[in-house]
N, C-alpha and C positions, 0 to 999 in steps of 0.2 A: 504494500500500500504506500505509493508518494505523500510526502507530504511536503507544507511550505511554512514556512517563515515572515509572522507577520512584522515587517522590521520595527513597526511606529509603538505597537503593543508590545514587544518581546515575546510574542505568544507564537504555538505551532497548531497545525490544524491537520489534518489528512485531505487529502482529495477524495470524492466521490468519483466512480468511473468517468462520469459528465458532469462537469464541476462548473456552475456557474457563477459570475462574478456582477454583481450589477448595484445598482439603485435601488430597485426594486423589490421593497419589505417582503417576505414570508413567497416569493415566487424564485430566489436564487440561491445558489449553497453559501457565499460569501457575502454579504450585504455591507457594502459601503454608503456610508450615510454622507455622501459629496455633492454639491448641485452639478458640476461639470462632469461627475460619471454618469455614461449613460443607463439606463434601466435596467439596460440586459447589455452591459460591456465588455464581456469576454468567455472565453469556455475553452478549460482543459479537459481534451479526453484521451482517455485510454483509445485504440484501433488495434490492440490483439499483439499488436509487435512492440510499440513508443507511445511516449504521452506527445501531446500536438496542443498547441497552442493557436486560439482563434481569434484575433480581435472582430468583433460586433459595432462598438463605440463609435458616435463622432468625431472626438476629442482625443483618440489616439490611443495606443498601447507602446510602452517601449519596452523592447528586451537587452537588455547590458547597454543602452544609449542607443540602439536602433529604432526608430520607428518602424511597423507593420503598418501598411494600408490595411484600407476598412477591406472585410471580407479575408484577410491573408491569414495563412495558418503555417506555424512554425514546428519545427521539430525542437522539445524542452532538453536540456543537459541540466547536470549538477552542478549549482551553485549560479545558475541564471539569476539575474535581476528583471523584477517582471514589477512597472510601473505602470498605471492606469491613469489617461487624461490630461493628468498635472506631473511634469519631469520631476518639481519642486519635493514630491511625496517619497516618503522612505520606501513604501510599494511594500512588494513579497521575494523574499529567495525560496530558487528551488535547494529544499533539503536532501531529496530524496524520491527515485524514481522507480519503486521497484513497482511491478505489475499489482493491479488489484487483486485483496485480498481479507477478507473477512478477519479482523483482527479487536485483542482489548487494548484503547486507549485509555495513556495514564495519566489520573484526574488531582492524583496530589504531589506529584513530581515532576521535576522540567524533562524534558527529550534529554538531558545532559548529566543527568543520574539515571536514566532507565529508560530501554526501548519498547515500543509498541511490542505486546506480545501477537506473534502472526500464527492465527489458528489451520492447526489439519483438521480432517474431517472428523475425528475424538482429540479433546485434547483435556491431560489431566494440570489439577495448577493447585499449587504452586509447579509443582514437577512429578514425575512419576516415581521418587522415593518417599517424599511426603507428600500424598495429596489431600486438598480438604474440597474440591470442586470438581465434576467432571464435565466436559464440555461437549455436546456432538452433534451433527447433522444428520438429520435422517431426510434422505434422498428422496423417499416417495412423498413422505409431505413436503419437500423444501424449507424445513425447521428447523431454526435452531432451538437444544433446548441446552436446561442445567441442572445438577444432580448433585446432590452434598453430600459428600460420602461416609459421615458419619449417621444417617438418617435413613431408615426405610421408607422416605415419602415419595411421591411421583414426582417424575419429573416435569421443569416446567419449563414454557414456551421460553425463549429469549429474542428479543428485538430489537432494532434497529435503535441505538441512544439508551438502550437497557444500562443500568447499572448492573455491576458485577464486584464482591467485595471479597477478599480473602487476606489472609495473612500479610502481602505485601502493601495489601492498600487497597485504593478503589479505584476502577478501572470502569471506561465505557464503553458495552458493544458497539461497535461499527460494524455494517453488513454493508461487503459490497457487491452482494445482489451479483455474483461472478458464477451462480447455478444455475442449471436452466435443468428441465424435466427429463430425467434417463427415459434412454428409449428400453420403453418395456420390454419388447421384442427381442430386443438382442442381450439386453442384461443380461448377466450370471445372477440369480437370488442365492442366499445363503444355503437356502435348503435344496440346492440341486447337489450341495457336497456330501459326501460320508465322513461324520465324523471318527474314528478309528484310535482309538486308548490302548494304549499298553502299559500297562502297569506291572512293577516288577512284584515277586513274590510276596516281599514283605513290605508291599501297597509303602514304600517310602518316595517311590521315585515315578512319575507318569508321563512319558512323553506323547504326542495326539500329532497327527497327521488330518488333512482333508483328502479327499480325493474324485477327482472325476476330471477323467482321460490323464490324468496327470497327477502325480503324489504331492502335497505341499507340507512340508516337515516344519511341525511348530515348536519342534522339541523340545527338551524335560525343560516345564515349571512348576513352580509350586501351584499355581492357579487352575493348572490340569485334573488335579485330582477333585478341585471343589466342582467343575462342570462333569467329572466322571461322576462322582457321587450325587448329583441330580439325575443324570445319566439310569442309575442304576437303581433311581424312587420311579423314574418315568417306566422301565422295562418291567419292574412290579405290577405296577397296577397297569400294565398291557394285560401281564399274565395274568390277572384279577377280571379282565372284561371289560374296565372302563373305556368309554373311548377316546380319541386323539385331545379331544378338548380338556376333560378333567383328568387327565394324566401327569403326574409330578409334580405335581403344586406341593411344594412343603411350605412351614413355616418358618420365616426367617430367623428366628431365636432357636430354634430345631435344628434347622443347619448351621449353626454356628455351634453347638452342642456336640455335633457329629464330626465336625470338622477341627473341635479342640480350640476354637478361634473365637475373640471376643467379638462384638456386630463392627464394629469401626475397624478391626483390621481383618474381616469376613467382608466389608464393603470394598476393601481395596483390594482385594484380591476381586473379584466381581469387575471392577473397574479394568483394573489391569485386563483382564482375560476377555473385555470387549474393547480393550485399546489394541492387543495383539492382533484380533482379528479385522479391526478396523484397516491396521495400518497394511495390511498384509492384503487385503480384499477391498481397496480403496471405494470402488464404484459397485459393489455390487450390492444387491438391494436385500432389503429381509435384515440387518445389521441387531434389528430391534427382537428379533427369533431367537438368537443367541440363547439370552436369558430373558424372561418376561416377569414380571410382577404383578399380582392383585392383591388387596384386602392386607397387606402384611405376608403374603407367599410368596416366594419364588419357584421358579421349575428352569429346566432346559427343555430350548423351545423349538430346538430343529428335530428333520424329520429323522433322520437317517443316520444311525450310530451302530457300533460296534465295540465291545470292552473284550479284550485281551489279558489276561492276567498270566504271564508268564507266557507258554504259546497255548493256554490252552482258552477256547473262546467261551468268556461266561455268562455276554446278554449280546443280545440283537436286539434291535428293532427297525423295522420301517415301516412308517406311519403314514397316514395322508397327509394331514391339514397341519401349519404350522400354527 
């Protein structure tokens, strides 16, 4: 995500993919309150390769002491000086041109103690040794939400200017709108994969594989054996006659029980084991299958699994509906 430098404020701002510059109260991303800017005086945009620069204006645009006639559009570099109308105005510096990017901006420290953090499609924060936030996108709704990982509660929407608070501070969503709707048709969903557990003898060590036409080795973590052991609530009550829907729902105090693990470090392992598979299956849809939640339960939620315990195989399933 670019960003600029307001020189007169000392203040920084991000760009919007389409960033407008004008007069013009509550209809432009930048609003300067000058009589000789025009309404609608300028506009950075992202075009997929470079940010460009447009002036609109009557009264001119200059970049590093050039003027742009009306209508010309510029290729940005770092460290431009970008003036609007009046040469006399400190203007804006380019800080920063990196492509658009859904990111948290910081709301109680300068750019010059701490960078925008720049979001992947899950992202754990502070960091994925200590986390207290989980961050993610789910592709079929184009949502972002947020998850707190010492809490069983749902998760919630996040939006555009959302605040976001954690240990380091307070930080404000920016979305820049850089998703557009996967094509259903050709997606990978999560549930076309087989998930596949081997677990050694003495259930200390689990490494998991996915599979389909191709093997993907997620190899031994500790986070393997808490989705084995929903794995192996879900293969019970197959063999019980429930069907695909009420199958492995435990409750989450239950599986913290079973897994020796208090709820706050049973949530990050949880976190973790849908950040591996986020990062590893970026675009593929279903992310939300993995593990599901209601009422204070959890289950694992894909269709197709396999547990290995040594080589000898001790549950299947394959189910319909995720």
């Amino acid at each position: 995500m670019a960003y600029l430098l307001d020189v007169a404020a000392e203040a920084y701002f991000p760009l919007a993919p389409h960033h407008t510059f004008g007069r013009l109260a509550n209809s432009v991303d930048t609003h300067i309150d000058k009589p000789y800017v025009s309404k609608l005086h300028a506009a950075i945009e992202w075009n997929g390769e470079q940010w460009r620069i447009k002036n609109l204006g009557l009264n001119g645009t200059w970049i590093n002491g050039i003027a742009m006639a009306q209508g010309e559009t510029r290729e940005l570099a770092v460290n431009d000086e970008i003036v609007l109308a009046a040469q006399t105005d400190p203007g804006f510096r380019v800080m920063d041109l990196r492509a658009p990017n859904d990111i948290l901006w910081p709301l109680n420290r300068s750019l010059s103690e701490t960078s925008p953090i720049y979001l992947s499609r899950y992202h754990l924060l502070p960091d994925g040794d200590t986390p207290e936030l989980a961050l993610y996108f789910d592709e079929q709704a184009q949502q972002w939400f947020q998850e707190a990982i010492a809490e069983h509660g749902e998760a919630l929407p996040l939006n555009d200017g959302d605040l976001v608070q954690f240990s380091t501070g307070h930080w404000q969503f920016v979305r820049a709108n850089i998703y557009g709707p996967t094509e259903i048709k050709s997606a990978r969903h999560i549930n076309d994969f087989e998930f596949v557990f081997n677990l050694s003898l003495d259930e200390e060590t689990t490494q998991l594989e996915l599979r389909q036409q191709q093997v993907l080795d997620l190899a031994v973590r500790t986070h393997h054996y808490l989705l084995l052991q929903l794995a192996r609530h879900r293969a019970e009550d197959a063999a019980r006659g429930l069907d695909s829907k009420s199958q492995g729902w435990v409750y989450a105090d239950q599986l913290a029980a079973e897994l020796g693990l208090d709820s706050t470090h049973m949530n990050i392992q949880i976190f973790r084991a849908r950040k591996q598979l986020a990062d590893l299956l970026p675009d593929a849809l279903g992310q939300q299958c993995l593990l599901e939640r209601r009422g204070g339960k959890i289950r694992f939620g894909c269709d197709k699994f396999k547990i290995y315990k040594g080589d000898q195989l001790t549950a299947t399933s394959i189910l319909k509906d995720c």
